[in-house]
C-alpha positions in Angstrom: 64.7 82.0 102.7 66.9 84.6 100.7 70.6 84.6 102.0 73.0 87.5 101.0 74.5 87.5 98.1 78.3 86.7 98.6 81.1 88.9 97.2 84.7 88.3 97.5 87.1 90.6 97.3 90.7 90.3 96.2 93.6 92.1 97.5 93.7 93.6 101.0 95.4 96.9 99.7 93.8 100.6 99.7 91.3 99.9 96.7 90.4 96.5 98.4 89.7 98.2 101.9 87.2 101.0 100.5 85.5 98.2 97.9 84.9 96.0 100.8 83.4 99.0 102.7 81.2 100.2 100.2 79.8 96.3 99.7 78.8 95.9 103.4 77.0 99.0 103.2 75.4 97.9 100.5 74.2 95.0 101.8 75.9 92.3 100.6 78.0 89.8 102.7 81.6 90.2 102.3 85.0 88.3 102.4 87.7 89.6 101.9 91.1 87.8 100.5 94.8 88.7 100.7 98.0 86.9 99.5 99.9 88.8 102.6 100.1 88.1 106.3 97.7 91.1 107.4 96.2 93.9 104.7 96.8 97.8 104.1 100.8 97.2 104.0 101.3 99.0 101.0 98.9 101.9 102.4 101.2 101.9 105.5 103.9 102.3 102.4 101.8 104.8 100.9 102.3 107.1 104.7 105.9 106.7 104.8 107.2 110.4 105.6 103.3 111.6 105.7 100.2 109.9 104.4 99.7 112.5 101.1 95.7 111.6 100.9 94.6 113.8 98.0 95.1 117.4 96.4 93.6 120.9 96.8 93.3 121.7 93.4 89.8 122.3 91.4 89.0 119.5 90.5 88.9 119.6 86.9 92.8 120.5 87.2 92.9 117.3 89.3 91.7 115.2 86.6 93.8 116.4 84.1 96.5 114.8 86.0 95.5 111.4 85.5 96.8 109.5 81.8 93.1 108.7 80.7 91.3 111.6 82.6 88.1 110.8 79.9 88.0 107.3 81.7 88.5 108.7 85.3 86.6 112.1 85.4 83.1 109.9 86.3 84.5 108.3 88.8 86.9 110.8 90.1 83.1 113.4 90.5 81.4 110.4 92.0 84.5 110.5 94.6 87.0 112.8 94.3 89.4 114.8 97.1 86.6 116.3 98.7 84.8 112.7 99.4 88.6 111.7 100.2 88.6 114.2 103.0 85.2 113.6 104.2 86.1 109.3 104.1 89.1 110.5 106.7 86.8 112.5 108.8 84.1 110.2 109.2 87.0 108.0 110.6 87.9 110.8 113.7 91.1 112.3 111.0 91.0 115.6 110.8 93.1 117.0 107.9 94.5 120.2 106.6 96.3 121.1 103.4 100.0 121.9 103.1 101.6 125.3 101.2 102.2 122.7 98.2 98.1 122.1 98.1 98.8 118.5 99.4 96.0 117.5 101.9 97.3 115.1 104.9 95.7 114.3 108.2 96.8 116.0 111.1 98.9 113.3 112.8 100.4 112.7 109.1 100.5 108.7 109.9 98.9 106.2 107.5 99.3 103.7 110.7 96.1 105.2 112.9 93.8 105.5 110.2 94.7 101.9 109.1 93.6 100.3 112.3 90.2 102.1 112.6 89.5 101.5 108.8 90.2 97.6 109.6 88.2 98.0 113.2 85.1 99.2 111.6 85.3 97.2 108.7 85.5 94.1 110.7 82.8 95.5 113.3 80.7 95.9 110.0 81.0 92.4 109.0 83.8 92.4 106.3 85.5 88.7 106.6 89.2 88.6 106.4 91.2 85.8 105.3 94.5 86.3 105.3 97.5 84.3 103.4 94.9 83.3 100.9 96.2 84.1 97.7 94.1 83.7 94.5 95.3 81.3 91.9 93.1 82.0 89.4 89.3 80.7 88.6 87.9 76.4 88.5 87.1 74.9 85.8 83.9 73.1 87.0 81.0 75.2 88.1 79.8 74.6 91.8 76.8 75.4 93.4 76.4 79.1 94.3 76.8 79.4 99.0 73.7 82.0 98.6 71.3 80.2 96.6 72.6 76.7 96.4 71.9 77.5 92.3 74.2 76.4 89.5 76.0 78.8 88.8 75.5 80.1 84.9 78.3 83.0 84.3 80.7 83.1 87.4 83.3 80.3 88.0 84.5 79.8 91.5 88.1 81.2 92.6 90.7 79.2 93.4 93.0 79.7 96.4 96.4 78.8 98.3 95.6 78.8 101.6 97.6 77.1 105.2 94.9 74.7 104.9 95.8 74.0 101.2 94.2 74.5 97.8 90.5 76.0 98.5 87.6 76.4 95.7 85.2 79.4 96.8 82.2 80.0 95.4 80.4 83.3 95.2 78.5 85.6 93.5 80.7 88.2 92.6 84.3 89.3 92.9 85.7 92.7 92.7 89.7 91.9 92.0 92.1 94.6 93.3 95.6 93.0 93.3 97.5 96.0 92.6 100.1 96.7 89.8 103.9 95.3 89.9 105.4 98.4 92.1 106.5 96.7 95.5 105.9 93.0 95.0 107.0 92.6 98.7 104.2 94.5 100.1 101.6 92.4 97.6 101.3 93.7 94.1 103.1 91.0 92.3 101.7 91.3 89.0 100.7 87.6 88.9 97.3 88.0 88.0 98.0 89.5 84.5 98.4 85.5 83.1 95.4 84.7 84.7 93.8 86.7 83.3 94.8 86.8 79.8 94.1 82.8 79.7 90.8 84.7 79.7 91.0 86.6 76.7 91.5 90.0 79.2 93.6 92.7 76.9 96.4 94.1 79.5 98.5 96.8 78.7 102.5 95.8 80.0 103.1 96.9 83.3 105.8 99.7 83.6 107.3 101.5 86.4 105.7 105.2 87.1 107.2 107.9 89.2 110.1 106.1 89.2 113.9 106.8 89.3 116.2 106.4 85.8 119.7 105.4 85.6 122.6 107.7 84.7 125.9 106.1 83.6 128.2 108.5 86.3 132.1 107.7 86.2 133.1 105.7 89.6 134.7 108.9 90.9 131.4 110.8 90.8 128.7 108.3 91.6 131.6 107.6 95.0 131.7 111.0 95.6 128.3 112.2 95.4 125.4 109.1 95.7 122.9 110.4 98.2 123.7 113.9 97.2 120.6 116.0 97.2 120.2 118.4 94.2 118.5 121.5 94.9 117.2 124.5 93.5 117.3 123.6 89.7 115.2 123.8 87.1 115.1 120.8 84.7 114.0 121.1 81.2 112.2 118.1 79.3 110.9 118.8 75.8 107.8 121.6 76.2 107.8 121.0 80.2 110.3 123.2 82.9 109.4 122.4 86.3 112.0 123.7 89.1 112.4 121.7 92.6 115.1 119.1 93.8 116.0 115.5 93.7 118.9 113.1 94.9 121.7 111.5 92.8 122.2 108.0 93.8 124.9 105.6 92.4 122.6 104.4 89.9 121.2 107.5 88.7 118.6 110.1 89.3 115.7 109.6 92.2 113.8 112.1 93.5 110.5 114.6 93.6 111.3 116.1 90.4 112.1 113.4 88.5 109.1 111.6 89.3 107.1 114.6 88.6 108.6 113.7 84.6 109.0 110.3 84.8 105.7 109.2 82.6 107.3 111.4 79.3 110.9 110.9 80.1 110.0 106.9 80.2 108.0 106.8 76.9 111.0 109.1 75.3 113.7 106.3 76.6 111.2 103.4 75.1 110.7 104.7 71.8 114.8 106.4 71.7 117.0 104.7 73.9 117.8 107.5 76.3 116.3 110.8 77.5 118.1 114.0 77.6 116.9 116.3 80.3 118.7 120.0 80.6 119.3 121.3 84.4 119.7 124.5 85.0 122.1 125.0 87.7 121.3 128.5 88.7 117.7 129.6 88.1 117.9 132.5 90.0 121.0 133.7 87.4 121.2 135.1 84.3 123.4 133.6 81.7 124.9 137.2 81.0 125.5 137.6 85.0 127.3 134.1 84.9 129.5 135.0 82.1 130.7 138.5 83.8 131.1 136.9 87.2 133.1 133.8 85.3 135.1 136.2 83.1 136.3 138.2 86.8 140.1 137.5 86.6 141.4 134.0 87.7 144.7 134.4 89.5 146.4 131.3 91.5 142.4 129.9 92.3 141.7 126.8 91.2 139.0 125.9 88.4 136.7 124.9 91.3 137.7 127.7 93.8 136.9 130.1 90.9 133.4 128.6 90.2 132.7 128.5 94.1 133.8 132.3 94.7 132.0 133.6 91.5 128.7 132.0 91.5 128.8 129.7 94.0 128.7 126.5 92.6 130.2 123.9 94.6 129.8 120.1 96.1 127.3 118.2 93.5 126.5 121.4 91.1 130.5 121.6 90.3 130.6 117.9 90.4 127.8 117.6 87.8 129.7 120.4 85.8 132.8 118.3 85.7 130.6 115.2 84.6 129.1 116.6 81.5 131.3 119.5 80.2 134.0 118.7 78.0 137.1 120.2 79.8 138.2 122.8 77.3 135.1 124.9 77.5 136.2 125.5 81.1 138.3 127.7 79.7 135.1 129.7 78.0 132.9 132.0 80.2 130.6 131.7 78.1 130.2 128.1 77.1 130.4 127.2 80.8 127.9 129.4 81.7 125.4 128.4 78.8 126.6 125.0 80.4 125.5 126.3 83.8 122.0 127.2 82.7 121.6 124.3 80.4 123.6 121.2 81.2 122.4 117.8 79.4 121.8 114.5 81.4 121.2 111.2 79.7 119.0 108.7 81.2 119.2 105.7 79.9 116.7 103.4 81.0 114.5 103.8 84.4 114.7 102.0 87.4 113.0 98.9 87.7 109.4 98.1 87.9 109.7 96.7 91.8 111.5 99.9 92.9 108.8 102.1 91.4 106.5 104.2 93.4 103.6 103.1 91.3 103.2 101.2 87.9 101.4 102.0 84.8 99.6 99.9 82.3 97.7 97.1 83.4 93.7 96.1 82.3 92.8 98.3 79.2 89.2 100.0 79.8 87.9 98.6 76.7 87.9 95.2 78.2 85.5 96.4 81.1 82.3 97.5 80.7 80.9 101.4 82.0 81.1 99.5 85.6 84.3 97.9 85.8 83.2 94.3 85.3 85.5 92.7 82.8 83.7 92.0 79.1 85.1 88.2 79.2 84.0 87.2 82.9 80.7 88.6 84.0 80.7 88.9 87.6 84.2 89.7 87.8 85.0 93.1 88.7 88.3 95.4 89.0 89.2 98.3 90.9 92.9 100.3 91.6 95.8 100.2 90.3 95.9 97.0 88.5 93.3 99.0 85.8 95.2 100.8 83.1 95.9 104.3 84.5 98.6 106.6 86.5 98.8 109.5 88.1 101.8 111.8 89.7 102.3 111.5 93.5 100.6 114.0 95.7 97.5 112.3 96.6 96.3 111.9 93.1 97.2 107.9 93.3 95.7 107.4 96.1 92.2 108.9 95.3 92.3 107.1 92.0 92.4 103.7 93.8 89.7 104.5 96.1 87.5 106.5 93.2 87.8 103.5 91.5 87.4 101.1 94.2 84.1 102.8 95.1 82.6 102.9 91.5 83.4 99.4 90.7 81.7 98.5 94.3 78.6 100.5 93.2 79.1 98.2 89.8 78.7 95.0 91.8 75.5 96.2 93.8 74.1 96.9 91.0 74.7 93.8 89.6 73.6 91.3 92.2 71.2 93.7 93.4 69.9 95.9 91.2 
């Protein structure tokens, strides 16, 4: 008699779930294990303020977001935002797509959707053991559970569990442990020495759409942390991108920031700091601002006269009063080039473990065209541990599942054929 072949999976986060779901449909018995007390918590992170699932955009645009969009456009056509809205729908979530493109589902909550993933999963067969974390692989080969076989090219993973250290053996693991962004919702980063004891080539994790800090003077960073920053335009290099964002005590945190964090971090890594240029009043030109600045004076303060000529006031003024040395107060025309083009140094961002997402991780040339790693055959990867990022809006979430699914399809094929 034939018995399933065995697959564990690793990590209980988004790219876990969907792996797990596409190996029970393919036949193969699944079980799946996660360092935390009960999976999905980072997808539940993920839904905070609305579950963003994936983007509108054609889809070669959406590719083009991605940092290695010749590695990800296969997977992303094998599943891409319209499978991403049709995986929701098949669950009973409707979505619809927001003015920004955005596509959420209608109740906007990760939280539903999470309980009737995990319900059918479980109804399907999918295994869960959870507070198992995964140590890493034995040393000595045991027989294979399916075939009672030595086994030839997969070692057996090693676990912590309540019940103490645990050797599983099976016949192939898809690992999806996440990158180093939110190590209290799972993705520690402690499988990178793992598995570079096995000759894996990882690329340093580093924090993606994150914040940077800004070094404010006490009086400002008092006055103004949790000040949101609106209308602006901000200026990086080649790329001008207007929107808003929020000063904080430490720095700079926010939608548009994020939207520039991947160049603004690489600039700060190879320079120190990053200079970006805000302009303070898109919707003015810099001749207007120098008439309406050169209007007489009188008894009004500096700040009264920036409030009642252009209207700059609360965190714009503040900002102003930051950066610009105070003699070209004085000068229409200075401040208003200041206005439309005031420099903020970053100099460093915010720390891996506060970051939305992380990039680096497993380069691509140590897996093969189905994500099964060069060095351990049998051993498969999937999400956001693999060397990729994307910007928020949906794109990171469809990555981890595009991935997920492929390197599910890798394993099937695999054991299968």
């Amino acid at each position: 008699m034939t018995l399933k072949k065995i697959v564990a999976v690793i990590g209980g986060g988004p790219a876990g779930l969907m792996a797990a779901q596409k190996l029970i449909q393919a036949g193969l018995e699944v079980h799946l294990y996660d360092a935390m007390p009960s999976p999905g918590r980072k997808f539940l992170r993920a839904g905070v303020g609305g579950l963003n699932l994936t983007h509108s955009e054609p889809l070669e645009a959406f590719i083009a977001r991605y940092s290695q969009p010749e590695r990800l456009a296969p997977l992303l056509h094998a599943f891409g935002p319209q499978q991403m809205i049709a995986w929701a729908k098949e669950l009973g979530f409707e979505t619809f797509t927001g003015s920004s493109g955005r596509v959420f589902p209608l109740g906007m909550k990760a939280s539903p959707i999470l309980r009737e993933w995990l319900k059918r999963l479980t109804d399907a067969g999918v295994v869960f053991h959870t507070n198992h974390k995964w140590v890493g692989f034995a040393d000595t080969k045991v027989p294979r559970l399916s075939t009672l076989e030595r086994q030839e090219t997969f070692e057996a993973i090693l676990l912590d569990t309540p019940d103490g250290p645990q050797t599983i053996q099976v016949d192939a693991a898809l690992l999806a442990l996440g990158g180093g962004s939110w190590p209290k919702l799972g993705s520690t980063g402690g499988w990178i020495p793992i598995l570079e004891a096995h000759g894996v080539s990882v690329a340093p994790l580093r924090p993606a759409n994150c914040g940077f800090d800004v070094a404010w003077t006490e009086v400002f960073k008092t006055k103004f942390d949790g000040a949101p920053l609106k209308s602006v335009t901000l200026t990086f290099g080649e790329i001008c991108k207007q929107g808003e964002f929020i000063i904080t005590k430490e720095g700079l945190e926010g939608s548009l920031i994020y939207a520039l964090s991947a160049p603004i971090r690489d600039e700060i890594q190879q320079n120190s700091q990053a200079i970006i240029h805000l302009d303070l009043a898109p919707d003015w030109t810099q001749e207007k601002l120098i008439n309406r600045l050169s209007l007489p004076r009188g008894s009004r303060s500096l700040g009264s006269h920036l409030e009642k000529t252009v209207g700059l006031k609360g965190v714009k003024a503040g900002l102003l009063w930051e950066f610009v040395a105070r003699e070209d107060f004085q000068s229409p025309a200075r401040l208003a080039a200041a206005i439309k083009s005031l420099p903020i140094p970053l100099t460093r961002p915010r720390p891996l473990a506060e970051a939305i997402s992380s990039a680096g991780g497993i380069r691509f040339e140590a897996l093969d065209e189905r994500l099964m790693l060069k060095n351990l055959p049998g051993v498969f990867c999937a999400g956001e541990m693999l060397d990729w990022e994307a910007p928020t809006g949906g794109y990171l979430l469809t990555g981890c599942l595009a991935t997920a699914v492929w390197a599910a399809a890798g394993v099937a094929n695999w054991l299968v054929g």
